[in-house]
N, C-alpha and C positions, 0 to 999 in steps of 0.2 A: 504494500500500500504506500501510496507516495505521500500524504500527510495525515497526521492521527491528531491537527492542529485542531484548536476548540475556537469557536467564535465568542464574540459579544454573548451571546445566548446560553453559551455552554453546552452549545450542538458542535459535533465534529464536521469539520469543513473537506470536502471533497473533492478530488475534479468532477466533471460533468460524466465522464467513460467512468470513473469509481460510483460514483454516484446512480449510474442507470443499472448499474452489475446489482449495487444494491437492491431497486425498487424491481428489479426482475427475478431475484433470490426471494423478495416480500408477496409478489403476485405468485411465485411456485408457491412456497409455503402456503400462503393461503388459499390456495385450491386445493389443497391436502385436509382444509378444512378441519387444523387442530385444535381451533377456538370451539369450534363446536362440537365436537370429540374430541374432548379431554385425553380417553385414551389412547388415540395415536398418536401421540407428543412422543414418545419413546421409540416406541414402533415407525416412526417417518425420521426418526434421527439419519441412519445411515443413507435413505435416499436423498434428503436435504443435503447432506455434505457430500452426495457425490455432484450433485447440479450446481453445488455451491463449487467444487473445485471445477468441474468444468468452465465456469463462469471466469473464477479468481486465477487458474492455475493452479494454487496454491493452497492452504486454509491459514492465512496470516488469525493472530490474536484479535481482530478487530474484527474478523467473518465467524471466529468462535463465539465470540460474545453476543454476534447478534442473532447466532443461531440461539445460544442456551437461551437470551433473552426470552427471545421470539415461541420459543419454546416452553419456558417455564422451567427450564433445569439447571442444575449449576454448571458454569463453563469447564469445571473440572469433567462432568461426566461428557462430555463433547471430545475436550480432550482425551479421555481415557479410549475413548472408540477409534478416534484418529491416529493415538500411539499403537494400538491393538493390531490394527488392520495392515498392512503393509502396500495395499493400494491409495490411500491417503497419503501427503507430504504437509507440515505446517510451514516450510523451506519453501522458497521459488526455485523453481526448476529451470531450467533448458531449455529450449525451444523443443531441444531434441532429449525424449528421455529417453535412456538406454538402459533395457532391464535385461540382466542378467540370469538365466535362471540359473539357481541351484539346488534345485528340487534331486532327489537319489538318483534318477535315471541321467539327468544331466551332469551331475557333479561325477558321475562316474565316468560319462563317456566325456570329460573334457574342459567344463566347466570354468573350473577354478583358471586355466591356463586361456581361457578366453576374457575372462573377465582381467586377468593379470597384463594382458597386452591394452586392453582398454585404459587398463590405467595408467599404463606410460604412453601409449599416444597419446591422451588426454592432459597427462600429468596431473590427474587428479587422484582423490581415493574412493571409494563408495560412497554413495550417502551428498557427495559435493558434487558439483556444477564450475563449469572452466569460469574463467574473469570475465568473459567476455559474454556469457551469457546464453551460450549458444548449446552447452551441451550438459546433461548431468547424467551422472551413473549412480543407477543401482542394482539393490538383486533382491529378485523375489522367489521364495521357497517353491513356487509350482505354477507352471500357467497351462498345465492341463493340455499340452502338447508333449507327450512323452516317449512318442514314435518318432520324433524328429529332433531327440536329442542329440548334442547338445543347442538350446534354443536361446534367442537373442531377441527381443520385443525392441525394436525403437518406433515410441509412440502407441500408433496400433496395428503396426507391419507386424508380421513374425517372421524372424528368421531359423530356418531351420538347420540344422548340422553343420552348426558352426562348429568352427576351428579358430587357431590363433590367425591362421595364415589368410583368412577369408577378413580379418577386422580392417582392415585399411581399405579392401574395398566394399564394405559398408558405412566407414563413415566418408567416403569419397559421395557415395550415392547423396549423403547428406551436405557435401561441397563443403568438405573436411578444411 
């Protein structure tokens, strides 16, 4: 989020592109209609942060709050769901995210040694994203492609029977 600045009012000031992500995260929420069914406030948690990260990229501290709010729950249990799940980031990512699987069938056929070239072409480590904004890695336990181990997700491509020797020309496709 680019400013968490308070006005006169003591309303946080927005740009107009933060501002519309918001009032379009407010119109989802409430077509979920959890003012009036109390109890899908819990039960809509995880679809609201996945349309919330679609929206944001991300779930910065300012998108948690205004889910718990909007919700009625504490930011803590927001948080707790988003550290749980391993497809949530509360980080800004990459343009291009790079998931690594290493789920058993992958980590066996290769995994580790694919993810290990990512991170020196990158010069990053897991979990981080280059300076420039363009790339982040990480790794997810299983993406339920285990016939085409070892598997590489950037975005929502899959790549299948990766190797180390294949990483340069996938992030070339990405105009490395």
């Amino acid at each position: 989020m680019s400013c968490n600045c308070q006005g006169a009012s003591g309303t946080v000031i927005r740009t107009p592109e933060e501002a519309a992500k918001f009032d379009e995260l407010e119109r989802y929420i409430a077509s979920l209609q959890v003012d009036r069914i109390p109890d899908r406030r819990r039960g809509s948690l995880i679809q609201i942060l996945h349309r919330a990260q679609n929206l944001f990229g991300y779930l910065p501290e300012e998108v948690q709050g205004f889910v718990a709010a909007r919700l009625g729950i504490s930011r803590a249990e927001v948080y707790g769901v988003i550290s749980f799940y391993s497809y949530f980031t509360d980080k800004p990512v990459g343009r291009y995210k790079i998931n690594v699987c290493t789920g058993t069938a992958c980590f066996v056929k290769g995994a580790p040694k694919v993810l290990d070239e990512l991170k020196r072409r990158l010069n990053i480590k897991e979990g981080e994203s280059t300076p420039d904004g363009r790339f982040f890695l990480g790794a997810l336990r299983c993406v339920g492609a285990c016939s085409l181990a070892p598997v590489v997700m950037i975005n929502d491509k899959v790549y299948g029977n990766m190797t180390a020797d294949k990483v340069a020309d996938i992030l070339r496709e990405c105009g490395e």
